[in-house]
C-alpha positions as CSV (number, residue, x, y, z in Angstrom):
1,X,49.2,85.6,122.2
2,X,51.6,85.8,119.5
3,X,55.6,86.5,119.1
4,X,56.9,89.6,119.3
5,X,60.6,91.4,118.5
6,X,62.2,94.2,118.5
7,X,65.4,94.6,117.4
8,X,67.6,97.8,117.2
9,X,71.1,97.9,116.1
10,X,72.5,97.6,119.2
11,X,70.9,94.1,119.9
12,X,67.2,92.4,120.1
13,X,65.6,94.9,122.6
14,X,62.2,92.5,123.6
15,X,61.8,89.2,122.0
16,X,58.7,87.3,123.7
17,X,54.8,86.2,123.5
18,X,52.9,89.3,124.3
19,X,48.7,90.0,124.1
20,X,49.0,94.0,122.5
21,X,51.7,96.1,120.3
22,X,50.6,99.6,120.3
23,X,53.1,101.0,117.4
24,X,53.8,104.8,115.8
25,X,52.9,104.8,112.5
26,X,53.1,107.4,109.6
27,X,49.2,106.8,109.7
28,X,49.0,107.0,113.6
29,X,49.2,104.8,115.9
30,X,48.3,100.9,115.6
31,X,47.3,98.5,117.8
32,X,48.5,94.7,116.9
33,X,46.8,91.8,118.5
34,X,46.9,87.9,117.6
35,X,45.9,86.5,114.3
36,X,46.6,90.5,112.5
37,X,46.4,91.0,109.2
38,X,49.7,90.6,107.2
39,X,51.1,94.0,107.2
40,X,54.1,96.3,106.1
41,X,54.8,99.9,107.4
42,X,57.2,102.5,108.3
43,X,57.5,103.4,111.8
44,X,57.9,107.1,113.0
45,X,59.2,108.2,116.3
46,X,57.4,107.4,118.8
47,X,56.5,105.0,121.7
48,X,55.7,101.1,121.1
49,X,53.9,100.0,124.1
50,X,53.6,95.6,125.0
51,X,51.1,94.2,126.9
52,X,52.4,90.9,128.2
53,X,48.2,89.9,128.8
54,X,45.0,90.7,128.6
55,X,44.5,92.3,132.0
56,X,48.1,94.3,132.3
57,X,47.9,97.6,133.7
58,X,49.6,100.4,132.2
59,X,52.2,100.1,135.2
60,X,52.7,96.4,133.9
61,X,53.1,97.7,130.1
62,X,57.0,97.5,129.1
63,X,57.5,100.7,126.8
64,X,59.9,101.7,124.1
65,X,61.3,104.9,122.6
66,X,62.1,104.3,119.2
67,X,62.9,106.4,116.3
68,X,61.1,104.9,113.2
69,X,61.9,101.6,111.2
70,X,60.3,98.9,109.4
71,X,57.1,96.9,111.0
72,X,56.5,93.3,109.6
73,X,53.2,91.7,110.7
74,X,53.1,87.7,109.3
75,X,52.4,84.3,110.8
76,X,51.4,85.3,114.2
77,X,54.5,87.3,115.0
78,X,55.3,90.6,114.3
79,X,58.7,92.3,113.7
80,X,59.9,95.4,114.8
81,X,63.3,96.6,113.5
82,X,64.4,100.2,114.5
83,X,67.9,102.1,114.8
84,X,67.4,102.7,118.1
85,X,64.7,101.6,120.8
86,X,65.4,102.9,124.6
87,X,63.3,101.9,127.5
88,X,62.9,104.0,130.1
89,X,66.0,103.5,132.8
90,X,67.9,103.8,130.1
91,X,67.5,107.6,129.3
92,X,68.3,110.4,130.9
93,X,65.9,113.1,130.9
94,X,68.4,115.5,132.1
95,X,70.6,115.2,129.2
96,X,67.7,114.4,126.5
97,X,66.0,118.2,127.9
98,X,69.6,119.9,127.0
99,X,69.1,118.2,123.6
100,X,65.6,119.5,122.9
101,X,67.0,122.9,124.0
102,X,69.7,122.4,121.4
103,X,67.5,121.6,119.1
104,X,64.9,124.1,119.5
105,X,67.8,127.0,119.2
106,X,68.9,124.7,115.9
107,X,65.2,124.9,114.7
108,X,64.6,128.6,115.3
109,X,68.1,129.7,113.3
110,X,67.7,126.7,110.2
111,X,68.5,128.6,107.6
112,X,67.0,126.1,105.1
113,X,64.3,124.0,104.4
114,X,66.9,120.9,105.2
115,X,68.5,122.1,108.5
116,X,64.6,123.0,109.7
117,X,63.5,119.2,108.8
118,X,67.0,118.1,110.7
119,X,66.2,120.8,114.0
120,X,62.7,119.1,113.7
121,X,63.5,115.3,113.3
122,X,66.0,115.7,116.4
123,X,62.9,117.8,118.5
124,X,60.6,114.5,118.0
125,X,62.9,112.5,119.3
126,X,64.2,114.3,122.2
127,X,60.0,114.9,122.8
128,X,59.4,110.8,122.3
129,X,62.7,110.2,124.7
130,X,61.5,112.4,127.7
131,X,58.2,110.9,127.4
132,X,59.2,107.6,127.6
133,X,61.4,108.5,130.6
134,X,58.9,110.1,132.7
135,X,57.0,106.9,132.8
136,X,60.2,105.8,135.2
137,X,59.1,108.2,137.2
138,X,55.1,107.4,137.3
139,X,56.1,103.6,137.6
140,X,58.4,103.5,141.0
């Protein structure tokens, strides 16, 4: 076990002694477990996934839509700090699906390289958003 926290800018999002952070990096995803390597890195958008314990079930996993920020692995704790991390009763899938439409039409008349990486960056996120929030669904 060691400590864990996640903190976005709207508040500390988990803060707690878990067995497993499964974390999106540029290089892929990452698995952190007790006694890791010290370690700095840049997380993408994506999912983090905690396992409270060793035998936890994916329906007992907490999970977290994030979109990127700093990972700090030290001391038998690891940090997390993101802009924003959202679990899964707090989106809604109806609204994040109008936003990947949106951005799919944004992507498809970018007229620039810029506007394409914007169209894009807001695509992964809506994609990483309904993901998490169709796990509410699997989970009731």
């Amino acid at each position: 076990m060691f400590d864990f926290k996640l903190v976005s800018i709207s508040g500390t999002k988990f803060d707690g002694q878990v067995y497993e952070v499964t974390l999106p990096t540029k290089d892929g995803q990452i698995g952190v477990l007790a006694e890791h390597m010290p370690l700095v890195s840049v997380a993408v958008p994506g999912m983090v996934i905690v396992k409270k314990n060793a035998r936890d079930t994916d329906n007992d996993c907490e999970y977290f839509a994030i979109n990127g920020g700093a990972i700090d692995v030290a001391d038998s704790s690891l940090r997390v700090l993101v802009d924003e991390a959202e679990q899964p009763d707090e989106i809604n899938a109806a609204e994040v699906q109008r936003a990947l439409e949106r951005a799919t039409k944004m992507k498809a008349e970018a007229k620039d390289e810029i506007s394409l990486e914007h169209a894009q960056s807001l695509i992964d996120r809506s994609e990483v958003r309904l993901q998490v929030a169709s796990l509410k669904r699997r989970h009731k």
